[in-house]
Z-matrix of the N, CA and C atoms (Angstrom, degrees):
N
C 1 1.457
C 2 1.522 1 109.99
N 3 1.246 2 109.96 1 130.21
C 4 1.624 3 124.55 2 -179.16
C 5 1.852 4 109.24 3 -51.69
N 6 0.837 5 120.96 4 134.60
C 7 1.680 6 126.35 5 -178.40
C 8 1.724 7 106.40 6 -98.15
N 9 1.316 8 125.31 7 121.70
C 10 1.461 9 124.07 8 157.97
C 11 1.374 10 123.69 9 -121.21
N 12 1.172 11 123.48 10 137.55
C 13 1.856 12 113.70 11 -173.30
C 14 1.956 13 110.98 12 -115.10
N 15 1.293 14 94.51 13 129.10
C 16 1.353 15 109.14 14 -173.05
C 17 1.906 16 118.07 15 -122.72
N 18 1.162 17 114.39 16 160.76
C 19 1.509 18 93.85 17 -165.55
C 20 1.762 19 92.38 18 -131.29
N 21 1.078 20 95.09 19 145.16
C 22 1.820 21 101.74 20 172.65
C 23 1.517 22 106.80 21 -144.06
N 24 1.001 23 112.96 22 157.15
C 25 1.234 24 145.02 23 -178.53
C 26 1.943 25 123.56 24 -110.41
N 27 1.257 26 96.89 25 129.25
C 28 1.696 27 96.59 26 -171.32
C 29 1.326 28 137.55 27 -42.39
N 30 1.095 29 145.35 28 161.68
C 31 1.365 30 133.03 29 159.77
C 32 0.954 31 127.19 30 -101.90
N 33 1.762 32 129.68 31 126.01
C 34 1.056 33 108.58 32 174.51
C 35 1.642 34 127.02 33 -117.74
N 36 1.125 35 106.81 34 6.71
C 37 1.520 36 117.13 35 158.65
C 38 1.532 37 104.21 36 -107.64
N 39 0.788 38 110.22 37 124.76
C 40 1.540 39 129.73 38 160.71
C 41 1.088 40 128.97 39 -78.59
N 42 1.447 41 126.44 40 -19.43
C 43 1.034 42 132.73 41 -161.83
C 44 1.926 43 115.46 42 -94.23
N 45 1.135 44 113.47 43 156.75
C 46 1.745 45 115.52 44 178.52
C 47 1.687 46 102.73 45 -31.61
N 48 1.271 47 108.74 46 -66.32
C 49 1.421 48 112.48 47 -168.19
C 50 1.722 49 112.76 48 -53.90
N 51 1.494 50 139.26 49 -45.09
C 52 1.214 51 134.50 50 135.40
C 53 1.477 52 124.73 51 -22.26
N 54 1.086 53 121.02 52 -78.23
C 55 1.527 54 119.16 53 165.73
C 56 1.551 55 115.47 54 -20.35
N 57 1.499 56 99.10 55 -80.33
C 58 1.646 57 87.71 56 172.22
C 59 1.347 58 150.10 57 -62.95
N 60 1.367 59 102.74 58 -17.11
C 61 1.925 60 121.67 59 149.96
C 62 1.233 61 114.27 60 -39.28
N 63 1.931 62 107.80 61 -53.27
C 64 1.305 63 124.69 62 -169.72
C 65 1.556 64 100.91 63 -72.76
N 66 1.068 65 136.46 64 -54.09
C 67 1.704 66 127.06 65 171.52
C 68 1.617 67 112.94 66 -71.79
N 69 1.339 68 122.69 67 12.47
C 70 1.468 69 100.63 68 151.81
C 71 1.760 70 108.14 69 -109.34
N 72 1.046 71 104.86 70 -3.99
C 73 1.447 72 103.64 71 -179.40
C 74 1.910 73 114.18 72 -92.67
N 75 2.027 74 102.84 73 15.80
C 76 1.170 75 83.33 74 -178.77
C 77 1.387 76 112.73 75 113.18
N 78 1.621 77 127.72 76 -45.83
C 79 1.039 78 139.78 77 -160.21
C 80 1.689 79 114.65 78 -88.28
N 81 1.002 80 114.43 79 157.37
C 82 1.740 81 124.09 80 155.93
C 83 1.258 82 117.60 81 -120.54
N 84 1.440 83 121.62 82 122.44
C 85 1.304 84 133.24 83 -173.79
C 86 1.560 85 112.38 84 -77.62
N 87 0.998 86 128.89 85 138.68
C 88 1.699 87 132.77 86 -159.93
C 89 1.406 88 120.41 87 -133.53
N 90 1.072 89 124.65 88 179.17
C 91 1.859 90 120.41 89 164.11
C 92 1.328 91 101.30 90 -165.82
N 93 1.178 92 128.07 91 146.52
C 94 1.491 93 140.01 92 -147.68
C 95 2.126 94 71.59 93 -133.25
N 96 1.493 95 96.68 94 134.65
C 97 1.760 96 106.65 95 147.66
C 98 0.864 97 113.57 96 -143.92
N 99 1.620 98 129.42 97 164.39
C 100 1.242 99 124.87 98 -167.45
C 101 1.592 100 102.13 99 127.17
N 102 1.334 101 113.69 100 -22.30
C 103 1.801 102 109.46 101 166.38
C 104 1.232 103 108.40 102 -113.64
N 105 1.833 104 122.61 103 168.27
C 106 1.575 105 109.00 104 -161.62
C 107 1.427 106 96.04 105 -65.47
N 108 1.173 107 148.51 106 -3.50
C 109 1.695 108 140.87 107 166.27
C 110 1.362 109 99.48 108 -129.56
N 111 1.318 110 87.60 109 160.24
C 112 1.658 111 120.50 110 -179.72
C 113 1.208 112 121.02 111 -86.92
N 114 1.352 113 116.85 112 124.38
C 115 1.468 114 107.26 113 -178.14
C 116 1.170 115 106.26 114 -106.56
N 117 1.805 116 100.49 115 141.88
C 118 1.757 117 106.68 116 -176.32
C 119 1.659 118 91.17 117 -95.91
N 120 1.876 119 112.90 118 147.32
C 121 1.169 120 93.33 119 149.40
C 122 1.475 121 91.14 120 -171.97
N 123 1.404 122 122.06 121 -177.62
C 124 1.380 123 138.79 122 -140.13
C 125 1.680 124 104.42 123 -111.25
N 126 1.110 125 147.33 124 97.29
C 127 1.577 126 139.80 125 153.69
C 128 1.538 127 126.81 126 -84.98
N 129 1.394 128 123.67 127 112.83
C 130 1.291 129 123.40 128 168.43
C 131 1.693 130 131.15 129 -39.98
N 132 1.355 131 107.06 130 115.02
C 133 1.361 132 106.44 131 -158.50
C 134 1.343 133 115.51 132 -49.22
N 135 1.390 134 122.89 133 -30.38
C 136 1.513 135 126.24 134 179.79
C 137 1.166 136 104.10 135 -74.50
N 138 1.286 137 161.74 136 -32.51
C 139 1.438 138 163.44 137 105.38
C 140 1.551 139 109.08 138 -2.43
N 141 1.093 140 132.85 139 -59.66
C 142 1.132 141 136.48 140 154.60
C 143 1.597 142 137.79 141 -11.31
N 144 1.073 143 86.60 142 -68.55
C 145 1.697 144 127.01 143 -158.20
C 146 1.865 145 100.71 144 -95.84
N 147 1.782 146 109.59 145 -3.37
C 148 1.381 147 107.74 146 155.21
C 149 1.234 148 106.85 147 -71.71
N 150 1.798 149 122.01 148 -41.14
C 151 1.552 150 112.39 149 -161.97
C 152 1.596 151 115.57 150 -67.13
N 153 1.568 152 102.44 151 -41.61
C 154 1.378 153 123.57 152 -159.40
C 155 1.452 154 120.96 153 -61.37
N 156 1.815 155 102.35 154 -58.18
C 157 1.866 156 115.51 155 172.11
C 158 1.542 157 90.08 156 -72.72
N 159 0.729 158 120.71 157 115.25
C 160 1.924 159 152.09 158 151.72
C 161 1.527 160 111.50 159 150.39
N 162 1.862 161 88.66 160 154.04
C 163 1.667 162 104.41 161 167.50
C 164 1.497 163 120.41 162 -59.94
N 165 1.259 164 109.45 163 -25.04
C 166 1.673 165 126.10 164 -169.61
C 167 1.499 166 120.05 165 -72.69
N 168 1.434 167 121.81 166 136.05
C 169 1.301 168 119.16 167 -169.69
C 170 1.758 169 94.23 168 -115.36
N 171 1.248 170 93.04 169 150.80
C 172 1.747 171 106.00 170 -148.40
C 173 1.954 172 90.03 171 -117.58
N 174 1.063 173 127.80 172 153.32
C 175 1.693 174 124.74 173 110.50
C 176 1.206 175 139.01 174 -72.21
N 177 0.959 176 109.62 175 125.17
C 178 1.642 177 105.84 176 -162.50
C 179 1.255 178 114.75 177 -110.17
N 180 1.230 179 130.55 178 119.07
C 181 1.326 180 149.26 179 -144.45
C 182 1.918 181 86.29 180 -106.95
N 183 1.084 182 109.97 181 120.60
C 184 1.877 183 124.84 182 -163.86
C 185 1.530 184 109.44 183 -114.89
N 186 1.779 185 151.01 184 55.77
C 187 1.200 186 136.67 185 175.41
C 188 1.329 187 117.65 186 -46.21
N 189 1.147 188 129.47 187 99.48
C 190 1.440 189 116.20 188 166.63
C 191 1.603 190 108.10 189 -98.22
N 192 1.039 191 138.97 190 115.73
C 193 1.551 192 127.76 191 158.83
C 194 1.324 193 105.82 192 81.90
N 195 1.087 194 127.49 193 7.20
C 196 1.522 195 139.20 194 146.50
C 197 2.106 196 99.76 195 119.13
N 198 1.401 197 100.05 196 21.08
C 199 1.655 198 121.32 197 177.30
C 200 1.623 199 93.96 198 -99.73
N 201 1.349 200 99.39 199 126.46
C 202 1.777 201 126.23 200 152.16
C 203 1.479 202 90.06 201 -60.44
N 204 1.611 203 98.71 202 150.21
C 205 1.522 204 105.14 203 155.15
C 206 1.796 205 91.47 204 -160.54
N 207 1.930 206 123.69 205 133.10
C 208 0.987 207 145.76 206 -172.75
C 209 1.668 208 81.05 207 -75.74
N 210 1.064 209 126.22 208 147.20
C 211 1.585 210 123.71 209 145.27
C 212 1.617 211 106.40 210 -165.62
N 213 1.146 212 112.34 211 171.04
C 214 1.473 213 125.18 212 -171.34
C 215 1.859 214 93.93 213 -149.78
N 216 1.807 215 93.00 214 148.44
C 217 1.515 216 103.40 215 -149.93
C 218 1.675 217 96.77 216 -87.86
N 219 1.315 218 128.34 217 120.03
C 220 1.252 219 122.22 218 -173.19
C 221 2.088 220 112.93 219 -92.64
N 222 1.196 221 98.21 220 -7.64
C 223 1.845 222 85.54 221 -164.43
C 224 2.074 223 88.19 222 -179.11
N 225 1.382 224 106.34 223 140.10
C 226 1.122 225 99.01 224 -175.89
C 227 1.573 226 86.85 225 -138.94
N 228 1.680 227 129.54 226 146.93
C 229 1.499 228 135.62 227 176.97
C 230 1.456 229 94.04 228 -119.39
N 231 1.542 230 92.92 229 127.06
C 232 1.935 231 92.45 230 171.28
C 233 1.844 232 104.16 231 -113.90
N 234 1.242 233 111.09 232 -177.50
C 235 1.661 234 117.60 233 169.19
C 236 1.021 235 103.34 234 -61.27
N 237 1.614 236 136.65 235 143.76
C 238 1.075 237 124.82 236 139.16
C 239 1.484 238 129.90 237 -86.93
N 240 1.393 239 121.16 238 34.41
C 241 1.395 240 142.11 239 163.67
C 242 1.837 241 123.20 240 -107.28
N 243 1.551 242 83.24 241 -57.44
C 244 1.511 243 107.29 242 -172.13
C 245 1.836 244 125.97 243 -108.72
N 246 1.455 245 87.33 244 -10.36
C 247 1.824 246 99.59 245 154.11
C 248 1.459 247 96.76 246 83.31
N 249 1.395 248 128.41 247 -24.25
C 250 1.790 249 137.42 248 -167.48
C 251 1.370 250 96.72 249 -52.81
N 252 1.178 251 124.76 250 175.43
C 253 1.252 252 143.21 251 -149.71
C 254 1.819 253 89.11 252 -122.57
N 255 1.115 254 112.39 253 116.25
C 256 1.406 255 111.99 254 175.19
C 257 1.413 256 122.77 255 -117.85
N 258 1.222 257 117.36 256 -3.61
C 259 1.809 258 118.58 257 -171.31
C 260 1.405 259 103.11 258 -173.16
N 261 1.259 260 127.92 259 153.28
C 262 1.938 261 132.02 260 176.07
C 263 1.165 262 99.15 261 -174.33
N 264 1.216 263 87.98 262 146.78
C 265 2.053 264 110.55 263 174.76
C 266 1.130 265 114.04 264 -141.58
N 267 1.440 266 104.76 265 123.95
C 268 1.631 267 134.40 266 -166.20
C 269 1.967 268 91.48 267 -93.17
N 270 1.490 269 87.13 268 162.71
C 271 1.255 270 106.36 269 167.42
C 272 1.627 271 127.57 270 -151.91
N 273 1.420 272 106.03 271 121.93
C 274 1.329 273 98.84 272 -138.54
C 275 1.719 274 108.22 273 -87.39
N 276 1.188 275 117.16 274 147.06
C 277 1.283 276 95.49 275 -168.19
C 278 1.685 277 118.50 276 -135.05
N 279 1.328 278 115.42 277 146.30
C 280 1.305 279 126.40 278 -176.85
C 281 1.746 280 115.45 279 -95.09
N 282 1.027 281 91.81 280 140.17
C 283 2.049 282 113.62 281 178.43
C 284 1.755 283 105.28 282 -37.36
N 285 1.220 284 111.78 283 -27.39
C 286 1.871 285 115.27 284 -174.53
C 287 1.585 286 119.24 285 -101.64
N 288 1.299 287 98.36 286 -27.26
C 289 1.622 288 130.05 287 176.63
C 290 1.071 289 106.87 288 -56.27
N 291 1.845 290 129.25 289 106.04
C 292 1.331 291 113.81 290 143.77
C 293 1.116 292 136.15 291 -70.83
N 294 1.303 293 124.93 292 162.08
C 295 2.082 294 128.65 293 -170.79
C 296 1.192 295 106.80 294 -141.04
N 297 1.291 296 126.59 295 137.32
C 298 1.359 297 139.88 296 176.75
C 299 1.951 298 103.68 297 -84.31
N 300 1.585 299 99.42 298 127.31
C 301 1.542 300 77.29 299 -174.50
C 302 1.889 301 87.37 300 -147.09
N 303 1.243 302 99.06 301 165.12
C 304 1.653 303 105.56 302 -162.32
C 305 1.814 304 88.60 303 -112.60
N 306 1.659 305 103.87 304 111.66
C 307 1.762 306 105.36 305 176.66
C 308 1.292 307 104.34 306 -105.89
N 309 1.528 308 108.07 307 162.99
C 310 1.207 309 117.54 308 -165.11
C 311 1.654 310 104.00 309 -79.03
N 312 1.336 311 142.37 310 163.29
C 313 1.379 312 129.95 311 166.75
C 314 1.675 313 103.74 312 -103.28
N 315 1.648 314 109.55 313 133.25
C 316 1.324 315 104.53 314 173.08
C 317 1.713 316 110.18 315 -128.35
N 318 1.632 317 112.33 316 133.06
C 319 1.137 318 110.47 317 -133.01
C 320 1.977 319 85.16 318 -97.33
N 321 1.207 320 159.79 319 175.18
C 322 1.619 321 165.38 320 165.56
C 323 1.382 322 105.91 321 -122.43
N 324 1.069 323 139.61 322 152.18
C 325 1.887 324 139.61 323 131.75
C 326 1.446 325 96.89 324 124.07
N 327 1.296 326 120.75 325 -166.05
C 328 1.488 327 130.94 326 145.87
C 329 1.600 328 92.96 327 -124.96
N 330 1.389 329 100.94 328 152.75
C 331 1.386 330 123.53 329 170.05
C 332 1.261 331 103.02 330 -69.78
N 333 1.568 332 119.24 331 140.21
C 334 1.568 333 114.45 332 139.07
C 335 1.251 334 125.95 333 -75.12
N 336 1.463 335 119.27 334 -2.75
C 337 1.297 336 93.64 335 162.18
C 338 1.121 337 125.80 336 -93.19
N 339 1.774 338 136.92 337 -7.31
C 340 1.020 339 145.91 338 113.93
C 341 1.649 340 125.19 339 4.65
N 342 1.151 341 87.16 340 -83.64
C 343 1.559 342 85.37 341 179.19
C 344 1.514 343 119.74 342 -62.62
N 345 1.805 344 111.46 343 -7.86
C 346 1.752 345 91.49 344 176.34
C 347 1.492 346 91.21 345 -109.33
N 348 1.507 347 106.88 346 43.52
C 349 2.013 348 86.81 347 162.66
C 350 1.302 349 98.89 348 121.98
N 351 1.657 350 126.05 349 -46.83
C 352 1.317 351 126.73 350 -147.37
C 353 1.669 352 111.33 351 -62.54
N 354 1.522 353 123.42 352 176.52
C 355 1.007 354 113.63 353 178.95
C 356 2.050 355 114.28 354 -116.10
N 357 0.827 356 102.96 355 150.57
C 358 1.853 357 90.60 356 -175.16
C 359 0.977 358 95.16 357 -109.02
N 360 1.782 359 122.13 358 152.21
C 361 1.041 360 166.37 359 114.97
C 362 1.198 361 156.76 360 -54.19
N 363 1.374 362 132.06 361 102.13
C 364 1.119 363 96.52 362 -139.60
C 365 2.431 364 82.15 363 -145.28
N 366 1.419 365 103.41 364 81.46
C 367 1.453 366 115.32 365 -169.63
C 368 0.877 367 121.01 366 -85.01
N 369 1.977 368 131.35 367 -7.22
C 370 1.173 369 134.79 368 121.95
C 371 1.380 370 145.32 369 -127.60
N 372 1.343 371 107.93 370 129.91
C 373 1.441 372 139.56 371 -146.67
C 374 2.057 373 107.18 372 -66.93
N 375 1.479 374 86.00 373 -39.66
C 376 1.688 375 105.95 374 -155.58
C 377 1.982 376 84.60 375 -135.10
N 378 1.267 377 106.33 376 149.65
C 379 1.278 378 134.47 377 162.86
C 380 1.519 379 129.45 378 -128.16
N 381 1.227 380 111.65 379 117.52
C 382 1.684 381 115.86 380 -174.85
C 383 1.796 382 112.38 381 -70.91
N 384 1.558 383 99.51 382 113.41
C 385 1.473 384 87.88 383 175.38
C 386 1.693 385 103.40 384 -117.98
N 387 1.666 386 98.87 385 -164.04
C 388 1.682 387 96.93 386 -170.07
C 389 1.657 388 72.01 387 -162.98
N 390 1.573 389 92.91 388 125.80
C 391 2.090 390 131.15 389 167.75
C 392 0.901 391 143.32 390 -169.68
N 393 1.257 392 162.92 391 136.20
C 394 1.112 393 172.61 392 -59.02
C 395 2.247 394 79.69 393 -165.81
N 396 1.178 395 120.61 394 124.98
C 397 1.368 396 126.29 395 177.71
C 398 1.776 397 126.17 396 -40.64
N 399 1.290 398 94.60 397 -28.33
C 400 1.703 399 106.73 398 -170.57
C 401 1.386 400 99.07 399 -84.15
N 402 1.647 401 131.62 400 -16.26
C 403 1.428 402 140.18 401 179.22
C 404 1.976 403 111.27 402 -103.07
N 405 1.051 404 103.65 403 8.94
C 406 1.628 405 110.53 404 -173.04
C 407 1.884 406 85.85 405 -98.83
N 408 1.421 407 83.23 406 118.68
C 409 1.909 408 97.14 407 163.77
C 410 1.681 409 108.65 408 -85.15
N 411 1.223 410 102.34 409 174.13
C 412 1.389 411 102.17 410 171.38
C 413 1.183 412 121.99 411 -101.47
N 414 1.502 413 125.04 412 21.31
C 415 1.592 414 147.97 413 160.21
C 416 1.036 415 95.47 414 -172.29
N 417 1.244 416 97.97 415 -172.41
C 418 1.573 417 139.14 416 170.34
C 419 1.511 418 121.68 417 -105.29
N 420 0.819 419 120.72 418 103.98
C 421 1.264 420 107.40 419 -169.48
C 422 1.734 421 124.96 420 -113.95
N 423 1.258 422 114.04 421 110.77
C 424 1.601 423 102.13 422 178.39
C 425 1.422 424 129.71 423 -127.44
N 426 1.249 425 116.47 424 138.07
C 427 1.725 426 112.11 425 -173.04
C 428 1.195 427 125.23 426 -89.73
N 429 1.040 428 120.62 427 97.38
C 430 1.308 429 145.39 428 -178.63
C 431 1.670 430 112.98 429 -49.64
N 432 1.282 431 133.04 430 -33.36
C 433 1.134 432 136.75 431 -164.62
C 434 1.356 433 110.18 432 -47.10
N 435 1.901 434 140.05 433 -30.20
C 436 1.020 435 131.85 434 177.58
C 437 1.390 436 122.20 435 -82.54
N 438 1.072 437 107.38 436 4.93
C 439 2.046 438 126.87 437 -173.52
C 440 1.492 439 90.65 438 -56.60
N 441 0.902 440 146.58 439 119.87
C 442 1.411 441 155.59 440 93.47
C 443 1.957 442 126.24 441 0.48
N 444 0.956 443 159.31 442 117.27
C 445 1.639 444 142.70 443 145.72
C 446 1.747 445 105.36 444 -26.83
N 447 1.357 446 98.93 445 113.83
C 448 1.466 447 102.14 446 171.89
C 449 1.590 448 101.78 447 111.53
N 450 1.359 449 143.27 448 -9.08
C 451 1.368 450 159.32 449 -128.42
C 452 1.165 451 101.37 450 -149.00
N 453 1.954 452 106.33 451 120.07
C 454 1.671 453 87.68 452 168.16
C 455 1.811 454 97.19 453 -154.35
N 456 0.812 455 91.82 454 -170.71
C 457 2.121 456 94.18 455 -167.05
C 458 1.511 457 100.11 456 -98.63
N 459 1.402 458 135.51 457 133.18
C 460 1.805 459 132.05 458 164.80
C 461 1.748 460 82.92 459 -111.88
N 462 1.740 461 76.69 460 173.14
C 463 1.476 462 108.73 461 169.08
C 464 0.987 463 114.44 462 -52.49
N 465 1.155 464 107.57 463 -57.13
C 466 1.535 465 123.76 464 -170.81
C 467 1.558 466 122.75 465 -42.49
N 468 1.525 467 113.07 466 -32.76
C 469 1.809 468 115.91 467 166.60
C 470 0.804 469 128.08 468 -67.97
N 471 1.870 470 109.60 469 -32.76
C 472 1.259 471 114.09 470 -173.32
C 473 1.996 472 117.46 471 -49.76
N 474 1.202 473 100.03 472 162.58
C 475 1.540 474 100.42 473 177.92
C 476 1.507 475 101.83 474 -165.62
N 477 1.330 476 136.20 475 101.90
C 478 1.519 477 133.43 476 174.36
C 479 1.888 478 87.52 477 -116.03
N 480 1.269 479 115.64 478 160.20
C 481 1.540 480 146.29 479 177.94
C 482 1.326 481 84.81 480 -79.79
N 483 1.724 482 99.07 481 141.68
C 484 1.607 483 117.19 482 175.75
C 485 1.531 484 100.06 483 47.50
N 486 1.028 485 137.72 484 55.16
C 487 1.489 486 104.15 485 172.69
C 488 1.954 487 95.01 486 -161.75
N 489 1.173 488 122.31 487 124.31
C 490 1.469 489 131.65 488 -166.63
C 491 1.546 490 102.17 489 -110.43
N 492 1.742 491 126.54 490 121.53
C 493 1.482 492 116.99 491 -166.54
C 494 1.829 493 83.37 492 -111.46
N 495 1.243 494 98.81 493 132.96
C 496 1.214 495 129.81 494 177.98
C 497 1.559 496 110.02 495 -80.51
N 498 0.641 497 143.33 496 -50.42
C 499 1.530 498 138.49 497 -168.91
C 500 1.360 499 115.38 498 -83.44
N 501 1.672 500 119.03 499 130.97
C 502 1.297 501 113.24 500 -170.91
C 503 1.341 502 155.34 501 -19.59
N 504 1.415 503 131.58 502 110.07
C 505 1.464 504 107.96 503 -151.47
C 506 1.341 505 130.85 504 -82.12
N 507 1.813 506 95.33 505 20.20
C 508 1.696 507 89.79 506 168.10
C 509 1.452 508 104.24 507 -128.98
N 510 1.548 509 126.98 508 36.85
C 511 1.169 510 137.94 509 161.51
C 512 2.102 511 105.61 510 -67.37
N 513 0.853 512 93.71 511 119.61
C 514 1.724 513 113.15 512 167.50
C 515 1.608 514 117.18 513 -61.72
N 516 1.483 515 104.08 514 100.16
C 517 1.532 516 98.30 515 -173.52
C 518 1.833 517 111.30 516 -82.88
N 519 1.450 518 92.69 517 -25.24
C 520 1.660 519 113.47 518 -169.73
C 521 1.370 520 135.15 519 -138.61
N 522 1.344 521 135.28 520 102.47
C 523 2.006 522 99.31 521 -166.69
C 524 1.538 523 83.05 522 -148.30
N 525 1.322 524 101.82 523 170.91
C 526 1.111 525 118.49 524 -161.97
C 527 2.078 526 94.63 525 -128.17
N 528 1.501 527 105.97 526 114.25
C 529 1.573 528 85.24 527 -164.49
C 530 1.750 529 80.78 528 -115.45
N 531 1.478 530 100.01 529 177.82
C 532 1.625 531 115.98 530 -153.61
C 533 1.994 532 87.51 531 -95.29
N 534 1.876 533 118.50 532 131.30
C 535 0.698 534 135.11 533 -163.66
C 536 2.116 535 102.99 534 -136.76
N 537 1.591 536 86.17 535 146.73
C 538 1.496 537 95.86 536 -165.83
C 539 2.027 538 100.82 537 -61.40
N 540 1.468 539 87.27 538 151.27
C 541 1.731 540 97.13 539 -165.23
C 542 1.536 541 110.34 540 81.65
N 543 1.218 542 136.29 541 0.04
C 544 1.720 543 134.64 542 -136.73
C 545 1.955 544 71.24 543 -88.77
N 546 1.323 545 118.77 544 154.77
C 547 1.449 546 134.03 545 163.98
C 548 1.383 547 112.12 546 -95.95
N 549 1.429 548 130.00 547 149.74
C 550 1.766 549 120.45 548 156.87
C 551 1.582 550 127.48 549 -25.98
N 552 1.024 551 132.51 550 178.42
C 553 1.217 552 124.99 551 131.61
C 554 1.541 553 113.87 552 -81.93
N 555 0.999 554 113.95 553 -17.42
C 556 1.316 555 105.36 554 -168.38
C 557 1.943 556 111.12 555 -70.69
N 558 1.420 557 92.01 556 -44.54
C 559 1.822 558 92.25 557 -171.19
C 560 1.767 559 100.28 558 -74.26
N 561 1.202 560 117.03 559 0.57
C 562 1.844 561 121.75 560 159.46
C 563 1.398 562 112.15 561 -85.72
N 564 1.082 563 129.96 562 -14.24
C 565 1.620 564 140.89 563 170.45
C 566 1.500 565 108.41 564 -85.36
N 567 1.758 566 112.28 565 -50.11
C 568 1.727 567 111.95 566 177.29
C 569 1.907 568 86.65 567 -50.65
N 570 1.374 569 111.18 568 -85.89
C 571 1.500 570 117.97 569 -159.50
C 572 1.178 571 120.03 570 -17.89
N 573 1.813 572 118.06 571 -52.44
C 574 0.943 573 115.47 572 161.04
C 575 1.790 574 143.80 573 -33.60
N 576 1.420 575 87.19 574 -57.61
C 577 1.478 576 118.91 575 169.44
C 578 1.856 577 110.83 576 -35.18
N 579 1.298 578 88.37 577 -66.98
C 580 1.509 579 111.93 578 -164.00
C 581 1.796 580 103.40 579 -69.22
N 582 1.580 581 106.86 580 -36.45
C 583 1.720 582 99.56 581 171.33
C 584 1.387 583 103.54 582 -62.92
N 585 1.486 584 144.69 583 -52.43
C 586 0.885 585 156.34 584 140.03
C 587 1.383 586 115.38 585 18.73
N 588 1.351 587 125.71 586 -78.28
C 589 1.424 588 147.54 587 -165.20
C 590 1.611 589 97.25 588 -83.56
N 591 1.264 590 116.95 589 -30.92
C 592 1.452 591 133.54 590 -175.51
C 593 1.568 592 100.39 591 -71.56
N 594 1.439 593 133.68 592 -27.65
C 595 1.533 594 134.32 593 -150.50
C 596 1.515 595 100.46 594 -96.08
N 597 1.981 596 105.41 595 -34.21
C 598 1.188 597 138.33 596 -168.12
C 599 1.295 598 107.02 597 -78.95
């Protein structure tokens, strides 16, 4: 998992009226859990808003008061007018500690069934996993190039070390379904064949 470091500063009103001081001055109000108390504290929205706009799930390296803190971003509240970033909660995390974390899927290859016509699919984007931090990739990554028309990837095959996929295992991450003009596989096997004998 990709590492980014961000710095915040404490809170010391807690209250509604603080909060919104803190978002006109720029800020997003936060809470770190994961120690027996919660820490309130303040991140600059442009600092912010590195973690948030991307597919990529980060560790986020947290200075408060001249303290490291490991955390990973659990829940983010935006405007529903103005889209700004108004509230987030971190979760702070330890070297033994597993975390449930939602990765992006990144797909490699071209399909053959692609190339004879077929159409791709692609109905989930992100996959929920659960690991210990030192086993969290920075995607998922799968190569599609042997997909077939009619052929598609579940949860259920998947298999990475240290790493448990949460979401149903016959949810469809990828498929390749049969599309008008689509060719056999088979007359992509002659072609082959025949470049083949052609090289020879």
């Amino acid at each position: 998992m990709k590492t980014i470091s961000i710095t915040g500063s404490v809170r010391e009103d807690l209250g509604t009226k603080g909060a919104k001081q803190a978002r006109k001055n720029g800020m997003v109000p936060c809470v770190m859990y994961g120690n027996e108390n919660q820490l309130h504290f303040n991140v600059e929205e442009k600092e912010f808003n590195k973690i948030i706009y991307t597919p990529e799930v980060f560790n986020v390296l947290i200075t408060i008061d001249g303290t490291e803190y490991s955390t990973i971003l659990q829940d983010a509240q935006f405007h529903p007018v103005t889209d700004k970033s108004v509230h987030a909660d971190f979760l702070q995390l330890k070297d033994d500690q597993p975390v449930v974390v939602s990765m992006p899927v990144v797909l490699t290859g071209v399909s053959v069934g692609v190339k004879n016509g077929g159409k791709l699919r692609t109905p989930m984007r992100k996959l929920k996993i659960k690991g210990v931090l030192a086993n969290i990739p920075d995607n998922v990554e799968l190569d599609i190039t042997p997909l077939k028309i009619g052929q598609s990837i579940k949860v259920g095959t998947l298999s990475i070390e240290g790493l448990e996929f949460l979401d149903p295992s016959t949810n469809v991450i990828v498929a390749v379904k049969t599309a008008r003009g689509a060719v056999a596989e088979a007359d992509e096997a002659e072609e082959e064949e025949a470049e083949e004998a052609a090289a020879e």
